[in-house]
Each structure stands twice: as structure tokens, then as C-alpha cells.
DSSP file (Angstrom, degrees, kcal/mol; ACC not computed):
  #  RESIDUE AA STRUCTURE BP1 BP2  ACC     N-H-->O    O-->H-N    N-H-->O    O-->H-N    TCO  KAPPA ALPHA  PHI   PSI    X-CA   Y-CA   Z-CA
    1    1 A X              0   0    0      0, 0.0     0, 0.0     0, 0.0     0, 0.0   0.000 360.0 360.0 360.0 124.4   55.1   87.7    1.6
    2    2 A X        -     0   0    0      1,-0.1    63,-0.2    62,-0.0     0, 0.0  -0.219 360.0-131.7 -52.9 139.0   55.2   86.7    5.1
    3    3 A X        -     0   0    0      1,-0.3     2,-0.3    61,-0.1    62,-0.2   0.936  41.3-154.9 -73.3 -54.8   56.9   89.5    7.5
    4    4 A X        -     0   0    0     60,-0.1     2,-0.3    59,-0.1    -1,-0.3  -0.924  27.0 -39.5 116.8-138.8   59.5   86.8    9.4
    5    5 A X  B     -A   64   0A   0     59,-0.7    59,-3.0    -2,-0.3     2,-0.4  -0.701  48.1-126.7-130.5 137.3   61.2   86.9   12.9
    6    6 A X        +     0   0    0     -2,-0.3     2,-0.3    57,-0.2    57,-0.2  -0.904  27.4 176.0 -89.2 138.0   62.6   89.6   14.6
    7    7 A X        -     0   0    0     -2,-0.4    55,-4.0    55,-0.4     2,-0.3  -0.966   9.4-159.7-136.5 148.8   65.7   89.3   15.7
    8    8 A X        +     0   0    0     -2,-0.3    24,-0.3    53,-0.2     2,-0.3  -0.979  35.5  98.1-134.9 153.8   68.3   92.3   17.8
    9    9 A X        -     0   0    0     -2,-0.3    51,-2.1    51,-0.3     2,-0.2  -0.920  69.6 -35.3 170.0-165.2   71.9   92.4   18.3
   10   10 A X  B     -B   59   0B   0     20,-1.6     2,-1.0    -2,-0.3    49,-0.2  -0.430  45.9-141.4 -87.1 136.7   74.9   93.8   17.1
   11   11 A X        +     0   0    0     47,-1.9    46,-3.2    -2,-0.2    47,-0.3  -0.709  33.5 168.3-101.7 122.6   75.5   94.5   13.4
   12   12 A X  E     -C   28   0C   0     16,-7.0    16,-3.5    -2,-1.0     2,-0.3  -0.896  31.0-124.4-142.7-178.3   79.0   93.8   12.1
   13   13 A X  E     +C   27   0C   0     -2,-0.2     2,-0.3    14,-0.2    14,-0.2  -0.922  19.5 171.2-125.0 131.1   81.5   93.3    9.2
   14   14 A X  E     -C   26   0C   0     12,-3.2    12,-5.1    -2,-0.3     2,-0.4  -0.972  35.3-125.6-126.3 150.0   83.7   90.5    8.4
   15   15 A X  E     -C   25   0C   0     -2,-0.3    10,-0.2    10,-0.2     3,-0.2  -0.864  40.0-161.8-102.4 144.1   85.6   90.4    5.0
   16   16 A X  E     +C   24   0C   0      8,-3.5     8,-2.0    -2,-0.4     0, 0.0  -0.559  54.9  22.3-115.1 174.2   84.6   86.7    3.1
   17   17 A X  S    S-     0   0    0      1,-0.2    -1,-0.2     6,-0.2     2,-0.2   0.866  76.1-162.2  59.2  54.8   86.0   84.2    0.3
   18   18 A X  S    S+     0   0    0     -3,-0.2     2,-0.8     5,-0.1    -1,-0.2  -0.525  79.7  19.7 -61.5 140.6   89.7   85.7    0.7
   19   19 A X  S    S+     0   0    0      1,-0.4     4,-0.1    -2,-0.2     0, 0.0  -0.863 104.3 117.1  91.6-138.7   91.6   84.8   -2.5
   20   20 A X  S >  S-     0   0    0     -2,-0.8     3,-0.9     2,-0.1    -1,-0.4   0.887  78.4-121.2 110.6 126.9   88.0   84.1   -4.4
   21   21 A X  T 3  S+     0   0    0      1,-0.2    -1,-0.1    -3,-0.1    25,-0.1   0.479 115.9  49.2 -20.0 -38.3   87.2   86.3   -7.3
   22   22 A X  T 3  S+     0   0    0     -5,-0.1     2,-0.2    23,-0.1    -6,-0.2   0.190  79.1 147.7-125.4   4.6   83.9   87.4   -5.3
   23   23 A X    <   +     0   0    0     -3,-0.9     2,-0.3    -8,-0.1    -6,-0.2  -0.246  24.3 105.7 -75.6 158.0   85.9   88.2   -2.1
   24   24 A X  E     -C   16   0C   0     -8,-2.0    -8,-3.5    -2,-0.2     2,-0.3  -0.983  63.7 -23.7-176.4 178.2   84.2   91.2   -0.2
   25   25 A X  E     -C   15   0C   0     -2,-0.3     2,-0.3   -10,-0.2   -10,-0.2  -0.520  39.3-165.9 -72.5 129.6   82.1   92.0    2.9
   26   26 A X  E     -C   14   0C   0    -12,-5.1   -12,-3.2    -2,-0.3     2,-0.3  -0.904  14.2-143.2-112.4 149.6   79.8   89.9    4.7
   27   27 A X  E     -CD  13  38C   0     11,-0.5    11,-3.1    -2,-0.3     2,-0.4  -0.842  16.9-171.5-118.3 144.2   77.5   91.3    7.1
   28   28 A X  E     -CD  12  37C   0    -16,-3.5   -16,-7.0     9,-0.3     2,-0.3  -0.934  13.1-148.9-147.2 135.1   76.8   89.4   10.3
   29   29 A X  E     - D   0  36C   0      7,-0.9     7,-1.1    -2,-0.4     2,-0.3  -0.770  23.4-153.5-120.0 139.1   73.8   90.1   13.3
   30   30 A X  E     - D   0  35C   0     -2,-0.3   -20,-1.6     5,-0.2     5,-0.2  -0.878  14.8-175.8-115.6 106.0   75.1   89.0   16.5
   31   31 A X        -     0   0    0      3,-1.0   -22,-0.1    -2,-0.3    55,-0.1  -0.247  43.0 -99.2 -93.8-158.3   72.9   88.1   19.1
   32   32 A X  S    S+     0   0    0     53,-0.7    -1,-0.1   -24,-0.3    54,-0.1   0.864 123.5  23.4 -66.7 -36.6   73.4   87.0   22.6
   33   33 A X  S    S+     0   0    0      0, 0.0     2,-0.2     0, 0.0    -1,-0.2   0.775 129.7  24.1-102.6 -13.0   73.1   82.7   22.0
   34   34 A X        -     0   0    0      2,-0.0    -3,-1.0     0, 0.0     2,-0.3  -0.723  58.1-128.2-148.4 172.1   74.2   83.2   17.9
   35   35 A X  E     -D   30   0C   0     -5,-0.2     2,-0.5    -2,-0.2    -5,-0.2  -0.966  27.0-171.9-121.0 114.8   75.7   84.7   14.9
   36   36 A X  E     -D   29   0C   0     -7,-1.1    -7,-0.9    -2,-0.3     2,-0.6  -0.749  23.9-128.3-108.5 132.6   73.4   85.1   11.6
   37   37 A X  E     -D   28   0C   0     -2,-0.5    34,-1.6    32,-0.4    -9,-0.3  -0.674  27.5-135.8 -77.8 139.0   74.7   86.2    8.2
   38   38 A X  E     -De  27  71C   0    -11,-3.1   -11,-0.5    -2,-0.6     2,-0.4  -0.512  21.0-176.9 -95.8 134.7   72.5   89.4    6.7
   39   39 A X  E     + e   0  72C   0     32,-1.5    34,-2.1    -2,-0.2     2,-0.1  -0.934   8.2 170.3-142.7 131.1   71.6   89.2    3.3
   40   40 A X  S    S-     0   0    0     -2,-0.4    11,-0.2    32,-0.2    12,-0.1  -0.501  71.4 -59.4-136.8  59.7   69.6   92.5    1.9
   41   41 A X  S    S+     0   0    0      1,-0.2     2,-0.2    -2,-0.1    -2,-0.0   0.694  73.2 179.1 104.1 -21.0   69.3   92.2   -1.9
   42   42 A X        -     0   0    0      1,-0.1    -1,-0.2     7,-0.1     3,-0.2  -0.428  18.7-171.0 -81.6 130.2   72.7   92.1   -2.5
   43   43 A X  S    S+     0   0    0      1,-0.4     2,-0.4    -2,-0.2    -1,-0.1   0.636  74.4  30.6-119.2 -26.7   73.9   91.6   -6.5
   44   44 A X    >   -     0   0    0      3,-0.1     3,-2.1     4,-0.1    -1,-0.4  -0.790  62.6-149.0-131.1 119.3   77.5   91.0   -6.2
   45   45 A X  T 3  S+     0   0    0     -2,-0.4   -29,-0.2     1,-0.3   -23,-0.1   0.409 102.6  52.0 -37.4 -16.4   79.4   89.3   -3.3
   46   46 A X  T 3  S+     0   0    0    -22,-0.1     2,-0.4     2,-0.1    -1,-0.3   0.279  92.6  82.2-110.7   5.7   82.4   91.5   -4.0
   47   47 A X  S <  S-     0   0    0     -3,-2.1    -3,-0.1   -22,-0.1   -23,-0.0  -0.915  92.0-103.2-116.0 150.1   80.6   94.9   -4.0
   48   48 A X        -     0   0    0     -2,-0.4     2,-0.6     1,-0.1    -4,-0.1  -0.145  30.2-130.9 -90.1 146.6   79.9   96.7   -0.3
   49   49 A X    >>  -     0   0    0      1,-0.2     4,-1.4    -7,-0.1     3,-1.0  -0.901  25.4-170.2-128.4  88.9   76.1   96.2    0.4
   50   50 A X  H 3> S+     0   0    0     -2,-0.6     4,-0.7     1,-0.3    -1,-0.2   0.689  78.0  65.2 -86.7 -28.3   75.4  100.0    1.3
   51   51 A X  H 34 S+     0   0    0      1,-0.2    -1,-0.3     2,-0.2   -10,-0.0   0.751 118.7  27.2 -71.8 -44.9   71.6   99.3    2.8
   52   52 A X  H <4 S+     0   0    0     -3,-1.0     3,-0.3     2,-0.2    -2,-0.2   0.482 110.5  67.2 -95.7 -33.4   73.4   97.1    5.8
   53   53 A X  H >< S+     0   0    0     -4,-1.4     3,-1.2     1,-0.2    -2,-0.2   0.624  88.9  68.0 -85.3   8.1   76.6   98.8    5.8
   54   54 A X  T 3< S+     0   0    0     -4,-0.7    -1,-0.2    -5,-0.3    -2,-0.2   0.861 103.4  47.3 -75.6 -22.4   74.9  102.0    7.2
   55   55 A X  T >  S+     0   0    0     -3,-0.3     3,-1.1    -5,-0.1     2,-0.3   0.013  78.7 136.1-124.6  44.0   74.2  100.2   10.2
   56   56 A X  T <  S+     0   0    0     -3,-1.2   -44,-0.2     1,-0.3     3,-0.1  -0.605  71.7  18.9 -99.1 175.6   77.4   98.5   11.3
   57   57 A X  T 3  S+     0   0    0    -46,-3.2    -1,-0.3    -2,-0.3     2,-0.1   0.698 101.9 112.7  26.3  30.0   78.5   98.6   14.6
   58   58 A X  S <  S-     0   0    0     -3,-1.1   -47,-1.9   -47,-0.3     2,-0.3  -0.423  71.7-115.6 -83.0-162.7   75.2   99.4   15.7
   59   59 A X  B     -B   10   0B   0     20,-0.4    20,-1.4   -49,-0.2   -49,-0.2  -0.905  49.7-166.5-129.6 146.7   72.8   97.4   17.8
   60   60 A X  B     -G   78   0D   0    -51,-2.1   -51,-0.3    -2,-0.3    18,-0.2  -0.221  38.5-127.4-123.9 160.8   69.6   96.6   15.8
   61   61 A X        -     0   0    0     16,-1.5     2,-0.5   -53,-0.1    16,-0.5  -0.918  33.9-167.8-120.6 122.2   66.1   95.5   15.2
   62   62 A X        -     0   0    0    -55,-4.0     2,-0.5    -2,-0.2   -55,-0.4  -0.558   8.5-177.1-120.9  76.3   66.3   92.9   12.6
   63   63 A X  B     +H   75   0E   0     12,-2.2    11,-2.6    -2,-0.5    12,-1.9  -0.399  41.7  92.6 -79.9 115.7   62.6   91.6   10.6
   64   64 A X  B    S-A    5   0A   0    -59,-3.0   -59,-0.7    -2,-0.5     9,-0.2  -0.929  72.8 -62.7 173.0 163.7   63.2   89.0    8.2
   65   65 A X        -     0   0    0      7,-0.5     7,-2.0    -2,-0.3     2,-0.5  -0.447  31.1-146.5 -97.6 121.1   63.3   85.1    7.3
   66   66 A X  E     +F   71   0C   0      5,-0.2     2,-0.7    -2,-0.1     5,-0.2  -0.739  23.2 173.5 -84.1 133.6   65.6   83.1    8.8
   67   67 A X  E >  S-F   70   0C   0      3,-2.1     3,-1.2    -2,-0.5    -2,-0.0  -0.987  70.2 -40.5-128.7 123.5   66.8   80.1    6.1
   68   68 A X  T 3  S-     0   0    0     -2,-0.7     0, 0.0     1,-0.2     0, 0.0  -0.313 127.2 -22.9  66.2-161.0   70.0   77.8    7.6
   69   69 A X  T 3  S+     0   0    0     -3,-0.1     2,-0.4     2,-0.0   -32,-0.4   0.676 123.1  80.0 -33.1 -37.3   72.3   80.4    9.3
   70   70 A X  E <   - F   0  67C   0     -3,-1.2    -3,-2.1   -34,-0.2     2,-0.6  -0.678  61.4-144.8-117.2 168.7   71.3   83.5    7.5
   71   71 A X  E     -eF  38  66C   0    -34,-1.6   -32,-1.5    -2,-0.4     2,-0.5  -0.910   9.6-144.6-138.4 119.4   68.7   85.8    7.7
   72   72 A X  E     -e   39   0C   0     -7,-2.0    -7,-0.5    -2,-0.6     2,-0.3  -0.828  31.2-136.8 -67.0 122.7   67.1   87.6    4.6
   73   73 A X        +     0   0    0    -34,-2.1    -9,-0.2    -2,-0.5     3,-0.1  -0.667  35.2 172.0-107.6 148.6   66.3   90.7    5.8
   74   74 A X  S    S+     0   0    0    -11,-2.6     2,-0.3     1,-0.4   -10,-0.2   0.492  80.8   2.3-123.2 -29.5   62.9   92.7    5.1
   75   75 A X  B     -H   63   0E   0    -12,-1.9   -12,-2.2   -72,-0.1    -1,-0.4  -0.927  63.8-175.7-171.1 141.8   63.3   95.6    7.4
   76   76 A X        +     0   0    0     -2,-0.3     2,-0.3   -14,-0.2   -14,-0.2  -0.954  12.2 176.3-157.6 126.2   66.5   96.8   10.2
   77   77 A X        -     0   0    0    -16,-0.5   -16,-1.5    -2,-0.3     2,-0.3  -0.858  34.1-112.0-122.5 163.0   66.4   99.8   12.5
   78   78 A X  B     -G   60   0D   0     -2,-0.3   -18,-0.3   -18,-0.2     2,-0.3  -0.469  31.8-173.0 -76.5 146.8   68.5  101.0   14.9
   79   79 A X        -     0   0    0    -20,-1.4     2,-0.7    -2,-0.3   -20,-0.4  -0.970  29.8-113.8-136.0 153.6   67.2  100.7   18.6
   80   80 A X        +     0   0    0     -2,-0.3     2,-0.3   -22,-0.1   -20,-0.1  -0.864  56.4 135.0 -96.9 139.4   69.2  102.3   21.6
   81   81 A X        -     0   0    0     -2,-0.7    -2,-0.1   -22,-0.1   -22,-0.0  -0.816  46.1-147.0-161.8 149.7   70.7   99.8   24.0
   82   82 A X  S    S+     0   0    0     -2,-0.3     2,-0.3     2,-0.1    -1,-0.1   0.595  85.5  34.4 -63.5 -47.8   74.0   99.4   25.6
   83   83 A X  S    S-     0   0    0    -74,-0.0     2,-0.7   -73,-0.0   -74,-0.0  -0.835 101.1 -88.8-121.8 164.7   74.4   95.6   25.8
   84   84 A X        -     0   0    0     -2,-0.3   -75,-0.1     1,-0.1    -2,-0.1  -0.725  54.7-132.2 -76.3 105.5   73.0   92.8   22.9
   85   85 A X        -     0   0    0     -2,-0.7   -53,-0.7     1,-0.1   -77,-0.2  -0.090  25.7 -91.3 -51.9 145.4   69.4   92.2   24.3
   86   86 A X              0   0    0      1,-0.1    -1,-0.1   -54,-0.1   -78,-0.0  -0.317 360.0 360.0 -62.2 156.9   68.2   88.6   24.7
   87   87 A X              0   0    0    -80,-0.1    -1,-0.1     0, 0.0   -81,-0.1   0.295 360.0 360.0 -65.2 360.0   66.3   87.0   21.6
């Protein structure tokens, strides 16, 4: 399986599909020009995605295929930096 893209930014949490059966946390990479939704694996939309929420509000290293907006993710460290690094 091909490795992907790397991508860094900020890792955050928004909660999605309010009123919805399947509402819950969505996990969201912010870079500097964009916002990509994180998907790691995840087996119900209404259950907390533990792999990804260990690293909210950090800033990131993110390897993994981007399809449409969101980014399947293969592999996420923490990096130190102060401001969201360029792409």
C-alpha cells in the first residue's frame, strides 16, 4: 500500500451530524491554506476515535492519502512547533 502525503498542522475536534443517530466527533488537520477531515479506522461515527483523539490540540505530522477533503491517515506524530508550518 502506497505511504501517501505528508501533511502538518493543527489537530482538532468538531462535533458532526447534530440531531443524526451517528452524531459524534469529527477530527479535522488544519493547515496553513486548508482544513482536512482525519479518518483513522474508525467503526462508528458516534463513538470517540481514541487513536486521533490523543493528539488533539496538538500540531502534527500527518502521512496518509488524501481522497476529496479528507485524509486517511497511515501514520500521525507530534512535532514541536509554535505556529502551523507551511505545507
Amino acid at each position: 500500500m502506497p505511504e501517501g502525503k505528508k501533511y502538518s498542522g493543527l489537530v482538532f475536534v468538531k462535533q458532526g451530524r447534530i440531531g443524526t443517530k451517528s452524531e459524534g466527533p469529527d477530527y479535522y488537520l488544519q493547515t496553513r491554506t486548508k482544513e482536512y477531515v482525519l479518518n483513522h479506522e474508525r467503526e462508528f461515527l458516534y463513538k470517540p476515535e481514541y487513536f486521533l483523539e490523543f493528539f488533539c490540540r496538538k500540531m502534527v505530522e500527518v502521512t496518509g492519502i488524501q481522497v476529496g477533503n479528507e485524509i486517511k491517515v497511515s501514520n500521525i506524530k507530534e512535532i514541536c512547533q509554535a505556529l502551523i508550518p507551511s505545507e
